[in-house]
GUVOVO-315526 format. One record per residue (C-alpha): residue number from 1; x, y, z; residue in one letter. Coordinates in steps of 0.02 Angstrom, whole numbers, plus 50000, padded with zeros to 5 digits. Layout:
N
<node pos="NUM" east="X" north="Y" up="Z" code="a"/>
...
! end
This chain:
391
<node pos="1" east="49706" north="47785" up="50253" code="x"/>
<node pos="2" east="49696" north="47791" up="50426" code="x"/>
<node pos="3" east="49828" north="47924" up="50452" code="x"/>
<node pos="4" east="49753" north="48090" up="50488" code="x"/>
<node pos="5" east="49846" north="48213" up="50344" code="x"/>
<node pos="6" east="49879" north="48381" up="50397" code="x"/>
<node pos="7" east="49874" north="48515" up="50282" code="x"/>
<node pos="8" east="49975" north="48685" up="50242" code="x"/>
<node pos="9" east="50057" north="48821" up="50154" code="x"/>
<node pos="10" east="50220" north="48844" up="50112" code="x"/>
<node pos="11" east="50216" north="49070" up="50085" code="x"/>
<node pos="12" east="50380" north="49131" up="50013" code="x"/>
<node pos="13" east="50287" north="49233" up="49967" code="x"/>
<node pos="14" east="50278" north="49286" up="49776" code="x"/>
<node pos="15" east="50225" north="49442" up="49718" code="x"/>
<node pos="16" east="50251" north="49538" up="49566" code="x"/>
<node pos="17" east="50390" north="49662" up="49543" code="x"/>
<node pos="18" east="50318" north="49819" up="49559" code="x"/>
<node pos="19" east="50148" north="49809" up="49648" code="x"/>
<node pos="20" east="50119" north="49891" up="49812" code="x"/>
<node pos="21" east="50225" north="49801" up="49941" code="x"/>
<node pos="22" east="50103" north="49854" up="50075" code="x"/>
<node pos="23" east="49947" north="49769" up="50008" code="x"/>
<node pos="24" east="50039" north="49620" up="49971" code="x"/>
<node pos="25" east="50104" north="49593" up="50144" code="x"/>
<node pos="26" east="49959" north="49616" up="50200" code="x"/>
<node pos="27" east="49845" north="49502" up="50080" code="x"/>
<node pos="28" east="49958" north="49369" up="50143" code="x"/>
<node pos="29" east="49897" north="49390" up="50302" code="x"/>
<node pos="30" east="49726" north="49402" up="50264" code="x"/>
<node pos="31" east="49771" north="49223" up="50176" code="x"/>
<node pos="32" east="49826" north="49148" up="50340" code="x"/>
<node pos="33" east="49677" north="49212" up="50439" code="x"/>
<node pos="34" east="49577" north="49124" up="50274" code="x"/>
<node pos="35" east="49669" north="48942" up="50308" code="x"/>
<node pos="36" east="49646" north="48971" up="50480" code="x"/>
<node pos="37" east="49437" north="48976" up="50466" code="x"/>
<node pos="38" east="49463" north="48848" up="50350" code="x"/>
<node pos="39" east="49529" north="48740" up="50469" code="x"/>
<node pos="40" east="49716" north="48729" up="50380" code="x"/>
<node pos="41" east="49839" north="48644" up="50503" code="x"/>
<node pos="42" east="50032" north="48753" up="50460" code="x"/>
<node pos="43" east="50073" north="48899" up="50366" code="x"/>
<node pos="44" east="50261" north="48930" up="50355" code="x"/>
<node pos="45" east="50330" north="49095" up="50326" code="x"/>
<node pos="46" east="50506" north="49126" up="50209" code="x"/>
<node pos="47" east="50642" north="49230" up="50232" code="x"/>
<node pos="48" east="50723" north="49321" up="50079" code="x"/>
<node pos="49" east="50816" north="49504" up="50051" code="x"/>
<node pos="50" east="50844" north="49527" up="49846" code="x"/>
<node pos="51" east="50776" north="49489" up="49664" code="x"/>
<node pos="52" east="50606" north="49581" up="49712" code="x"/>
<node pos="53" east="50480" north="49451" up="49719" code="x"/>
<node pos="54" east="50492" north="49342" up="49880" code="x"/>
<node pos="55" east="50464" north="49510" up="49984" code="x"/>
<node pos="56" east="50454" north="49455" up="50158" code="x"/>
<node pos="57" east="50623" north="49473" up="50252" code="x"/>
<node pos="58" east="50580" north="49407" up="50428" code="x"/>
<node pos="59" east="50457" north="49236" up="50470" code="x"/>
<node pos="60" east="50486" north="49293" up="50622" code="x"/>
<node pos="61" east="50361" north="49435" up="50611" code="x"/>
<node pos="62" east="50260" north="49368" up="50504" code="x"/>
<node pos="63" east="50225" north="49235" up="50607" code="x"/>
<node pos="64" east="50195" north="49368" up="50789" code="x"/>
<node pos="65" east="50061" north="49468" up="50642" code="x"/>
<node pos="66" east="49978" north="49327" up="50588" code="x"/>
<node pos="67" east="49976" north="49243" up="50770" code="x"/>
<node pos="68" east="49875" north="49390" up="50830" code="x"/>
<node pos="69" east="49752" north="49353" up="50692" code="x"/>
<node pos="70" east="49724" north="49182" up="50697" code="x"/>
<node pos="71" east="49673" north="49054" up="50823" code="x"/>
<node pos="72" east="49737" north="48882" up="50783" code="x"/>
<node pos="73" east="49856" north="48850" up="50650" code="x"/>
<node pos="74" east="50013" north="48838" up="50684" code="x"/>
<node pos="75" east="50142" north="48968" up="50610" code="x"/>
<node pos="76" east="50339" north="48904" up="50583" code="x"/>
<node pos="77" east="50483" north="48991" up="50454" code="x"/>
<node pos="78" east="50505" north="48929" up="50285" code="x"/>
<node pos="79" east="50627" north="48924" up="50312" code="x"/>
<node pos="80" east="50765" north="49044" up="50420" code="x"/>
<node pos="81" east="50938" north="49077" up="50323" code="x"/>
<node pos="82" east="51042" north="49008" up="50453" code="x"/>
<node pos="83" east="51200" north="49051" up="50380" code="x"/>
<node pos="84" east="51158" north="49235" up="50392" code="x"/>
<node pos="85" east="51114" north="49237" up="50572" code="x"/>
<node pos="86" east="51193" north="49191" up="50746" code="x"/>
<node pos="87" east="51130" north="49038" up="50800" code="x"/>
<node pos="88" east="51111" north="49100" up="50979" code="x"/>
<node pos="89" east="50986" north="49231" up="50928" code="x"/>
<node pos="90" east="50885" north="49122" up="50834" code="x"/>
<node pos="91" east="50866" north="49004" up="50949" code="x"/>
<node pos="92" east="50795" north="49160" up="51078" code="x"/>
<node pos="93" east="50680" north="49225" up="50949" code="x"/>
<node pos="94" east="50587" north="49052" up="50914" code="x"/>
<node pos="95" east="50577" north="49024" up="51127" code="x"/>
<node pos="96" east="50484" north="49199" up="51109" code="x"/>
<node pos="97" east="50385" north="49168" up="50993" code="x"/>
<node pos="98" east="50343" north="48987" up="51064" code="x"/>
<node pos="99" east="50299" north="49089" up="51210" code="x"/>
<node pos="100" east="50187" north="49203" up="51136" code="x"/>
<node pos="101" east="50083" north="49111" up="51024" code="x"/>
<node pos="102" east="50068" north="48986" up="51162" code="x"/>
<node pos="103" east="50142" north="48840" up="51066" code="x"/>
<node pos="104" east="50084" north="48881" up="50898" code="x"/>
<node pos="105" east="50265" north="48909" up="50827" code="x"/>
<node pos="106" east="50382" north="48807" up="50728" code="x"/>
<node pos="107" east="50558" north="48813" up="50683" code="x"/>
<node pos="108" east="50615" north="48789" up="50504" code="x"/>
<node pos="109" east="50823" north="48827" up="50472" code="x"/>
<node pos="110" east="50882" north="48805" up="50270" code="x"/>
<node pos="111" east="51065" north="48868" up="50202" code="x"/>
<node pos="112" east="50989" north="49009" up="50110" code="x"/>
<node pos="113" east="50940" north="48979" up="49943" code="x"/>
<node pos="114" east="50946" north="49141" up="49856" code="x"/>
<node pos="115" east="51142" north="49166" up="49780" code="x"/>
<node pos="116" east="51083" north="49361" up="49787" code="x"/>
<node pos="117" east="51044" north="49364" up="49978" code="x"/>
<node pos="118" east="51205" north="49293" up="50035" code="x"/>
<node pos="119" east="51322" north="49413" up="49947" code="x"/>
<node pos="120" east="51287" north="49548" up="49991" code="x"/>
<node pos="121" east="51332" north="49498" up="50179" code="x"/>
<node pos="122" east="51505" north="49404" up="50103" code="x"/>
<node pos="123" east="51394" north="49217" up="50118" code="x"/>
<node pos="124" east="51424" north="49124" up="49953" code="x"/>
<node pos="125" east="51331" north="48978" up="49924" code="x"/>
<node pos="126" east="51485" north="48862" up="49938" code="x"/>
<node pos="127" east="51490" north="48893" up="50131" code="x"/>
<node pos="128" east="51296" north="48915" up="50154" code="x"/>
<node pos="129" east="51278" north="48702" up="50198" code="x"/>
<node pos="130" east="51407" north="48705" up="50306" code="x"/>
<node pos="131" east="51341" north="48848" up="50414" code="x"/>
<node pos="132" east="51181" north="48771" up="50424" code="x"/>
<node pos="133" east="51256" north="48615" up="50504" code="x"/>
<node pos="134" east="51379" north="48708" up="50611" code="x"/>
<node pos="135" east="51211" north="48807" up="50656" code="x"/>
<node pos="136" east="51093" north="48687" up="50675" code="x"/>
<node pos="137" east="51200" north="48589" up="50789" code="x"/>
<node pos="138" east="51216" north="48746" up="50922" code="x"/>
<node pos="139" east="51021" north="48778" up="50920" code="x"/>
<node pos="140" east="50997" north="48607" up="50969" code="x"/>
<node pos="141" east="51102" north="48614" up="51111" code="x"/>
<node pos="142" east="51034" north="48784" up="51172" code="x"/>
<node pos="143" east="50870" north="48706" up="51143" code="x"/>
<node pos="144" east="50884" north="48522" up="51218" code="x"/>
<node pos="145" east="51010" north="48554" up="51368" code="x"/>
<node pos="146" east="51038" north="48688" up="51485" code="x"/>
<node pos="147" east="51219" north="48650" up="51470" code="x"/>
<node pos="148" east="51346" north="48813" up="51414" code="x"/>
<node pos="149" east="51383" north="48809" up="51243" code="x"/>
<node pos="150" east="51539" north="48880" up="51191" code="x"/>
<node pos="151" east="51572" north="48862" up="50986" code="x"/>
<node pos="152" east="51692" north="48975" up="50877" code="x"/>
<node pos="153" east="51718" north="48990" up="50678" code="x"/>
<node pos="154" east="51731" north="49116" up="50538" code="x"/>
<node pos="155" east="51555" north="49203" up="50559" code="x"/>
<node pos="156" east="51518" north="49145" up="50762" code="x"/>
<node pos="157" east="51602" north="49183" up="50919" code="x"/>
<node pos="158" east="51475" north="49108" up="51041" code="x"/>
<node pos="159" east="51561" north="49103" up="51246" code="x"/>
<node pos="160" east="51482" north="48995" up="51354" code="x"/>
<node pos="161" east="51288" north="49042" up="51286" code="x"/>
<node pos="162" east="51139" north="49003" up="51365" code="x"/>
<node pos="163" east="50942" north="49028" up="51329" code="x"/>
<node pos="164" east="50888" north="49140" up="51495" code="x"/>
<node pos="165" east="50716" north="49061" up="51438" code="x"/>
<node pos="166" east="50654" north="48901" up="51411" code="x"/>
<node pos="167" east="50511" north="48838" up="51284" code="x"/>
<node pos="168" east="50363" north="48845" up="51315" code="x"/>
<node pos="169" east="50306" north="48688" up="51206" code="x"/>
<node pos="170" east="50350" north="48535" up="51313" code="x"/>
<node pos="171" east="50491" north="48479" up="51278" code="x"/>
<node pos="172" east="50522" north="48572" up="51111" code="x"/>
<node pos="173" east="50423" north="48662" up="50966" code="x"/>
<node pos="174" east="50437" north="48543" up="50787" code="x"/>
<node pos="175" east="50597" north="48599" up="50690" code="x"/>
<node pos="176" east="50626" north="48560" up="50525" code="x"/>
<node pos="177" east="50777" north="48569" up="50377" code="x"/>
<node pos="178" east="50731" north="48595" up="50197" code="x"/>
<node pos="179" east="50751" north="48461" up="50043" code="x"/>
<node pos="180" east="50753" north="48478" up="49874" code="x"/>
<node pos="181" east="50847" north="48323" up="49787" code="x"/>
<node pos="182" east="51016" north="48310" up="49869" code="x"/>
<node pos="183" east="51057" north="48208" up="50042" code="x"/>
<node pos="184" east="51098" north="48359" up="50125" code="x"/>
<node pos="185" east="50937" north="48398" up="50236" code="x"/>
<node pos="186" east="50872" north="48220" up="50262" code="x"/>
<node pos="187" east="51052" north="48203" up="50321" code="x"/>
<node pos="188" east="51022" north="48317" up="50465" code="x"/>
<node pos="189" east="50871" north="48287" up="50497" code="x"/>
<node pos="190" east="50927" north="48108" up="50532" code="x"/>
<node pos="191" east="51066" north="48181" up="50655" code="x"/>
<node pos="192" east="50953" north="48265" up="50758" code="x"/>
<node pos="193" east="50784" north="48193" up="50737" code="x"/>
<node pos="194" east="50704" north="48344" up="50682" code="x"/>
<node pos="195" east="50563" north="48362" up="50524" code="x"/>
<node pos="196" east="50600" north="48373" up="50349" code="x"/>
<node pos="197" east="50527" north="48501" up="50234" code="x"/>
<node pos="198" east="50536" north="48434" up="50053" code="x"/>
<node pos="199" east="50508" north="48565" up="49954" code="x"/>
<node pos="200" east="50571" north="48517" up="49786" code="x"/>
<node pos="201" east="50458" north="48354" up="49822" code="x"/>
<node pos="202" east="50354" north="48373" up="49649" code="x"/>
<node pos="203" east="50498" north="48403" up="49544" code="x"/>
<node pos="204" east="50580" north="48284" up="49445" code="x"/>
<node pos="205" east="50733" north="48242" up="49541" code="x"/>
<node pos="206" east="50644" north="48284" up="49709" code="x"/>
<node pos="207" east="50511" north="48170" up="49688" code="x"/>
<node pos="208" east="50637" north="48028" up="49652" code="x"/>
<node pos="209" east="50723" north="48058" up="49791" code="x"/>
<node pos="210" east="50586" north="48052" up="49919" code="x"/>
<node pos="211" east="50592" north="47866" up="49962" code="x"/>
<node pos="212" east="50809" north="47879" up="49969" code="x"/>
<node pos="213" east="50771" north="48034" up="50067" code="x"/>
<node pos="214" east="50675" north="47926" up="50193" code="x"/>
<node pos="215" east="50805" north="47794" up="50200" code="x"/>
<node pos="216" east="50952" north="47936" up="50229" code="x"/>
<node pos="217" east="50862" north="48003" up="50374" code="x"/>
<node pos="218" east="50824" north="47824" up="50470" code="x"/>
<node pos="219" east="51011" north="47786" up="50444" code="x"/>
<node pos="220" east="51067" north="47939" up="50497" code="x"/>
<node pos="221" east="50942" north="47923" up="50639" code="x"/>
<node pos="222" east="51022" north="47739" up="50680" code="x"/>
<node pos="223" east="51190" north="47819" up="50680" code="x"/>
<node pos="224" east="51173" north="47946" up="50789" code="x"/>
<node pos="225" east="51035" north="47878" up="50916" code="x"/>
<node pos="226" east="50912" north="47990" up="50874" code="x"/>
<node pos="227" east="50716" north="47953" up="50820" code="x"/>
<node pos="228" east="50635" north="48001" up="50658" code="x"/>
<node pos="229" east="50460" north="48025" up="50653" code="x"/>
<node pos="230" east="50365" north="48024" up="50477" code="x"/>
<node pos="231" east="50245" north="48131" up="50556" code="x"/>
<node pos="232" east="50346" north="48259" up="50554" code="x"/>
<node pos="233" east="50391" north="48242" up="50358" code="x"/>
<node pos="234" east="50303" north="48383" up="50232" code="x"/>
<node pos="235" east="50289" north="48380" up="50052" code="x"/>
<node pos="236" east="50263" north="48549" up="49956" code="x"/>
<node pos="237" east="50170" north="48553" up="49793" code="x"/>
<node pos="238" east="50098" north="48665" up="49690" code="x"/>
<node pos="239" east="49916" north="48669" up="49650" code="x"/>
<node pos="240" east="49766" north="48777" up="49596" code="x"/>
<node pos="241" east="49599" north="48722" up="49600" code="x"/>
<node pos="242" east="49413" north="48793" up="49538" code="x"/>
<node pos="243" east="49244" north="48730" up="49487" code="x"/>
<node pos="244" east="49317" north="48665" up="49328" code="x"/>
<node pos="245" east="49469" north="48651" up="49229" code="x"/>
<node pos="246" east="49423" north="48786" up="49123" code="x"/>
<node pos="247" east="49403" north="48899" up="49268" code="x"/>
<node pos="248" east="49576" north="48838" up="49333" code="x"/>
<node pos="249" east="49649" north="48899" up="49164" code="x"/>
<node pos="250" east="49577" north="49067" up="49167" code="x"/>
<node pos="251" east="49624" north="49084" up="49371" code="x"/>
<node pos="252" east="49816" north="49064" up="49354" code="x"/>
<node pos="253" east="49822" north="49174" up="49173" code="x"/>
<node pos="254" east="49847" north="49283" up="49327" code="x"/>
<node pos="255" east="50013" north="49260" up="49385" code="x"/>
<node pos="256" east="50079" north="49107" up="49326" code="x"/>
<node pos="257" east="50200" north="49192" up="49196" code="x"/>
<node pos="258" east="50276" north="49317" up="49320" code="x"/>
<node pos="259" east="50292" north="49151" up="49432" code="x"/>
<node pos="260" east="50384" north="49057" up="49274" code="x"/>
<node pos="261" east="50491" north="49193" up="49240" code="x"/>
<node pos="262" east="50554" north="49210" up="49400" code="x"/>
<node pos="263" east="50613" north="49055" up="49436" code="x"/>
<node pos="264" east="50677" north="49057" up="49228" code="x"/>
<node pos="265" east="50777" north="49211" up="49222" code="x"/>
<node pos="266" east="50781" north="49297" up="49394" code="x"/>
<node pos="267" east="50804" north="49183" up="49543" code="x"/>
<node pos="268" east="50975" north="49093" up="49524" code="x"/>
<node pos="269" east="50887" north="48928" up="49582" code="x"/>
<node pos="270" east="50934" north="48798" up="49467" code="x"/>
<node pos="271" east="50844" north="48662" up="49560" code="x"/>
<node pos="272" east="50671" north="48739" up="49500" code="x"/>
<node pos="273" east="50699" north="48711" up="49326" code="x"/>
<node pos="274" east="50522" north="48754" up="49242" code="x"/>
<node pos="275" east="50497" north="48773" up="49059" code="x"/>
<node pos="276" east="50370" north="48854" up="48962" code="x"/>
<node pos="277" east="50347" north="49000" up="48855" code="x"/>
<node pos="278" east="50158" north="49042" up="48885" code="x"/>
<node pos="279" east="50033" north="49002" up="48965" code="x"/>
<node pos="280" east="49969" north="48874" up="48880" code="x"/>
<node pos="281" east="50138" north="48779" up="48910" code="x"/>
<node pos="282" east="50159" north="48823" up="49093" code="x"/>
<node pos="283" east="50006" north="48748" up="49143" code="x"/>
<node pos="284" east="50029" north="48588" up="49029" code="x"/>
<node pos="285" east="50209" north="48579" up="49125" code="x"/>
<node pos="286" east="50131" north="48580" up="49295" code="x"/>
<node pos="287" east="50007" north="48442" up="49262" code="x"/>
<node pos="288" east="50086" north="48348" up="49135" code="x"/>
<node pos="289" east="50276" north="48343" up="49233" code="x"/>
<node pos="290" east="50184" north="48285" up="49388" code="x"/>
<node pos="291" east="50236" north="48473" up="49477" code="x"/>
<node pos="292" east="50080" north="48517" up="49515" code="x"/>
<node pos="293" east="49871" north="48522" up="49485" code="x"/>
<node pos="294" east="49794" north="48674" up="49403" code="x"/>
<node pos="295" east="49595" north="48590" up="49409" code="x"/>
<node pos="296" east="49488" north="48503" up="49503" code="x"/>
<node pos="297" east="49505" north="48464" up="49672" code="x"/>
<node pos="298" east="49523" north="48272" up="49608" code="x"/>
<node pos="299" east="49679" north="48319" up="49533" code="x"/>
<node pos="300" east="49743" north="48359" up="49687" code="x"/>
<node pos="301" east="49677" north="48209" up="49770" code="x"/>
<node pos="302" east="49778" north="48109" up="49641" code="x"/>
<node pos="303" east="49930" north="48216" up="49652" code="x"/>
<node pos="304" east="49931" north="48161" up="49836" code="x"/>
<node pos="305" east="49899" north="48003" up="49805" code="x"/>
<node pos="306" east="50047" north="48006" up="49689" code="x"/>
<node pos="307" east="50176" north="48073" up="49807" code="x"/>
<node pos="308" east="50102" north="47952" up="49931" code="x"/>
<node pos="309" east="50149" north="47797" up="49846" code="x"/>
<node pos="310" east="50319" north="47860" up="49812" code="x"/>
<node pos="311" east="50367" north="47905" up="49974" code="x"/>
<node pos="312" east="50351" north="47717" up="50024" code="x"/>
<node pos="313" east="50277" north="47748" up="50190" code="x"/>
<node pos="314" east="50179" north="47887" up="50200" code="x"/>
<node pos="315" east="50188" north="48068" up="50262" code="x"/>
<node pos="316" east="50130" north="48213" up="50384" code="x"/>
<node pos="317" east="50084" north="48328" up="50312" code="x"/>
<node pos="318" east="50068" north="48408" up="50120" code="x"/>
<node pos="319" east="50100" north="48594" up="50101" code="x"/>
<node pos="320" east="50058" north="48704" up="49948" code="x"/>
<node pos="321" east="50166" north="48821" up="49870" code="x"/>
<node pos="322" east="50076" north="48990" up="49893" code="x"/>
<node pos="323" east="50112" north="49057" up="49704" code="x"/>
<node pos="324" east="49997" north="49179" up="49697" code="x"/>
<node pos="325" east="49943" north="49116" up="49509" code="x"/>
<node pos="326" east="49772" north="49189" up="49533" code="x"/>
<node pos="327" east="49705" north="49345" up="49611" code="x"/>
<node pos="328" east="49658" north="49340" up="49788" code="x"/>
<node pos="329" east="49479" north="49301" up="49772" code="x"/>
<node pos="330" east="49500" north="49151" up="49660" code="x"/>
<node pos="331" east="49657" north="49100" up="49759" code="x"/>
<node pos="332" east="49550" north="49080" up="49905" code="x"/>
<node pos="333" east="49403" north="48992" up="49846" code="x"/>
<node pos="334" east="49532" north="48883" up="49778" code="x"/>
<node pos="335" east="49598" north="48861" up="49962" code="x"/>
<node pos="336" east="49418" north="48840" up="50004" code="x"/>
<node pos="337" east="49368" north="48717" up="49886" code="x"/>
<node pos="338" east="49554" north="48587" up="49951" code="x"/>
<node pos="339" east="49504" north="48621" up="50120" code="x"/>
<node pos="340" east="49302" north="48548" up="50074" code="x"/>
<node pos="341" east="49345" north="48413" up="49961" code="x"/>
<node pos="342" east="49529" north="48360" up="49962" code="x"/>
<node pos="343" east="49545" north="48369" up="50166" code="x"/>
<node pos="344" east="49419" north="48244" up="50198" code="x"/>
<node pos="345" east="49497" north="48091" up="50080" code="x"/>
<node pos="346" east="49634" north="48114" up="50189" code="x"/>
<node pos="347" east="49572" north="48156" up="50349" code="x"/>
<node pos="348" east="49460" north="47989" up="50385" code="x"/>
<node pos="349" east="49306" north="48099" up="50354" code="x"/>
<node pos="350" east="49267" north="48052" up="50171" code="x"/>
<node pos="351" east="49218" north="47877" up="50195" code="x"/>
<node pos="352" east="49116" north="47900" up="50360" code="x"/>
<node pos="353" east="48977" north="48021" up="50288" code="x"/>
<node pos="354" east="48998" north="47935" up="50079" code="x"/>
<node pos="355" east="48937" north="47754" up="50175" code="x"/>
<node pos="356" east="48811" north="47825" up="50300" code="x"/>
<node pos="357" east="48739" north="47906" up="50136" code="x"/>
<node pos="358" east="48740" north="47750" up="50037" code="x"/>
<node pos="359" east="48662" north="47656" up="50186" code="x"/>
<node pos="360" east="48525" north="47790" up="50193" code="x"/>
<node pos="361" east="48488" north="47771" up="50002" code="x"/>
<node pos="362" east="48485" north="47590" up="49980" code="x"/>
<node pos="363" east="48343" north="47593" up="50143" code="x"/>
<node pos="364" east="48261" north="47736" up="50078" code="x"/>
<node pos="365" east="48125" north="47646" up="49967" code="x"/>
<node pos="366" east="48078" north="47528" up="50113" code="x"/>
<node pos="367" east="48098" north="47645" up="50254" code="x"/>
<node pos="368" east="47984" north="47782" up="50136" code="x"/>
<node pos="369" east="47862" north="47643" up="50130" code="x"/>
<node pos="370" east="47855" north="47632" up="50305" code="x"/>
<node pos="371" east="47848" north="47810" up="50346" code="x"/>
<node pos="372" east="47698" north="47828" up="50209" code="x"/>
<node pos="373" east="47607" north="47700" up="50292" code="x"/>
<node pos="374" east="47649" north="47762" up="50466" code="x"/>
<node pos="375" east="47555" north="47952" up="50412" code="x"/>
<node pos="376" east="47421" north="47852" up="50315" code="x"/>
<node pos="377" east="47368" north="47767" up="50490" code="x"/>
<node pos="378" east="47401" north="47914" up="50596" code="x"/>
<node pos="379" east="47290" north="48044" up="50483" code="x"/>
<node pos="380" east="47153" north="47889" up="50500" code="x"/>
<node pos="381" east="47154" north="47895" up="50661" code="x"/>
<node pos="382" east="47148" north="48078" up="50664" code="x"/>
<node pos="383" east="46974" north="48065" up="50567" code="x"/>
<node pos="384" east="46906" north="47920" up="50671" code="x"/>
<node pos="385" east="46945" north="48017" up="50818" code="x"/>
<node pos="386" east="46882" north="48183" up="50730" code="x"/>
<node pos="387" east="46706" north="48094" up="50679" code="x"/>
<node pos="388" east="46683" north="48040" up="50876" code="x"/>
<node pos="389" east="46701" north="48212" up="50933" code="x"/>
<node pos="390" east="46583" north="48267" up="50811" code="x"/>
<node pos="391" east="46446" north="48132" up="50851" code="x"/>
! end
């Protein structure tokens, strides 16, 4: 594979009900300064307000915290609910923060996913895909052209807006729409030849879906005269790895049943339909379903592999789901052991160093025989010369 993968998080985040908010915003910094040393390419940041568990309200300070903190990966929102937010002011946030991380930023605008979040402002989910369109469509004007843009309907009164800055990326930071099985985001990321997050790509329907996906976005791409890069494509899956499976097993006894429950009786998320009622189960649905990896770091060179293939064509980048499954320490050697064994299958570095080392052992037994007899004449030398001197 001669495409060089780029690897990431995808940081709700989840945390259990309960624990100390404080320590668990902060851990998930401490994460991103982790994939940061570790040489991770993207971590993107969510935005949710209710149901307790996905307790960060604002990527966009997330992203300025973790920016300070970290020196090269690149930081991007997971995505922003643009149906609860003016598009204008969006748009001036992300030039900010392109501006102070120096490039380092990404945009990421979904519907909003959470039924609970939207209500509570008067958003139901039956107008949430709409706004994102109707959004979408005004950042990329602000964005693209320095043209007024004037744009009125039940939540926005915008009157002849303008950005008073301009990006500082050249010509534009990487936005991205989310995807979980239906048309919806691959269709506008077709219309305006921006990236597509697929989150839901390791579900059932998701995965599926990820070659039609593709096609959707060229044709919409055709259609409206825009370009579509596959570069700019990210897969999310779910993985934990350790030593051994057994390890795995122990790791995610963790979390993984706050995680389940969540998604099974909490989060009114239908499209994450995950079934199990222990542990035991939860972990044979991730691996067995084709959701996830809880082992080895092969596993999740063959879950890769996997979505690959299916995505008939290739993609940019693959993003885990940070679940939180395991406590910190084992969630980052689990981070630590992708980044020194899955990265480099990916990455053209695997092959380079396996056949150099196979090269070196096939020689060794002549080149050893050389270097033997190279010391034997050079030490009797050493004594010829040695018995001169002493004559």
């Amino acid at each position: 594979m001669a495409h060089r993968m780029r690897f990431g998080i995808f940081l709700a985040p989840f945390h259990k009900p309960g624990i100390n908010p404080t320590l668990a915003l902060e851990q998930d910094l401490e994460l991103v300064q982790w994939l940061d040393r570790c040489g991770y390419d993207e971590a993107w940041f969510g935005e949710h307000h209710s149901a307790g568990t996905e307790i960060s309200a604002s990527p966009e300070l997330m992203i300025a915290f973790a920016a300070e903190r970290t020196r090269h990966i690149r930081l991007g929102s997971g995505v922003v609910s643009m149906s609860y937010h003016n598009p204008l002011w969006v748009a001036e946030r992300f030039v900010q923060l392109d501006h102070l991380t120096r490039g380092r930023v990404m945009l990421g605008v979904g519907p909003g996913s959470l039924p609970s979040d939207g209500i509570m402002i008067g958003v139901t989910q039956e107008h949430t895909r709409r706004l994102l369109e109707e959004g979408l469509g005004v950042i990329m004007k602000l964005l693209t052209t320095e043209e007024p843009v004037t744009f009125k309907n039940d939540r926005w009164d915008l009157r002849e807006a303008r950005l008073h800055l301009r990006p500082y990326s050249n010509p534009l930071f990487d936005i991205a729409v989310p995807a979980v099985a239906s048309p919806t985001g691959p269709k506008l990321a077709g219309m305006h030849g921006v990236g597509l997050l697929s989150i839901g790509a390791t579900t059932a329907a998701g995965f599926d879906a990820l070659a039609l996906h593709w096609d959707v976005m060229e044709a919409q791409a055709k259609h409206y005269k825009t370009t579509v890069d596959r570069n700019k494509w990210r897969l999310v899956g779910m993985v934990h790895c350790a030593e051994s499976m057994e390890q795995a097993y122990r790791d995610v006894e963790y979390g993984i049943e706050q995680w389940f429950d969540y998604f099974q009786a909490v989060a009114a998320f239908p499209q994450m339909a995950v079934p199990g009622n222990n542990v035991k189960e939860m972990i044979s649905f991730v691996n067995d379903s084709g959701m996830g990896a809880i082992g080895t770091p092969d596993m999740v060179v063959a879950q890769i592999e996997r979505l690959w293939k299916q995505s008939n064509g290739g993609f940019g980048a693959y993003l885990m789901l940070a679940h939180n499954w395991a406590n910190f320490d084992a969630t980052r050697r689990s981070y630590d052991l992708i980044a020194r064994h899955v990265f480099p299958r990916f990455q053209g570095h695997y092959d380079a160093t396996m056949s150099a080392s196979a090269r070196a052992r096939a020689a060794r037994p002549a080149l050893a025989e050389v270097h033997a007899k190279a010391v034997e004449v050079a030490t009797q030398k050493y004594h010829e010369e040695a018995a001169k001197r002493a004559g």
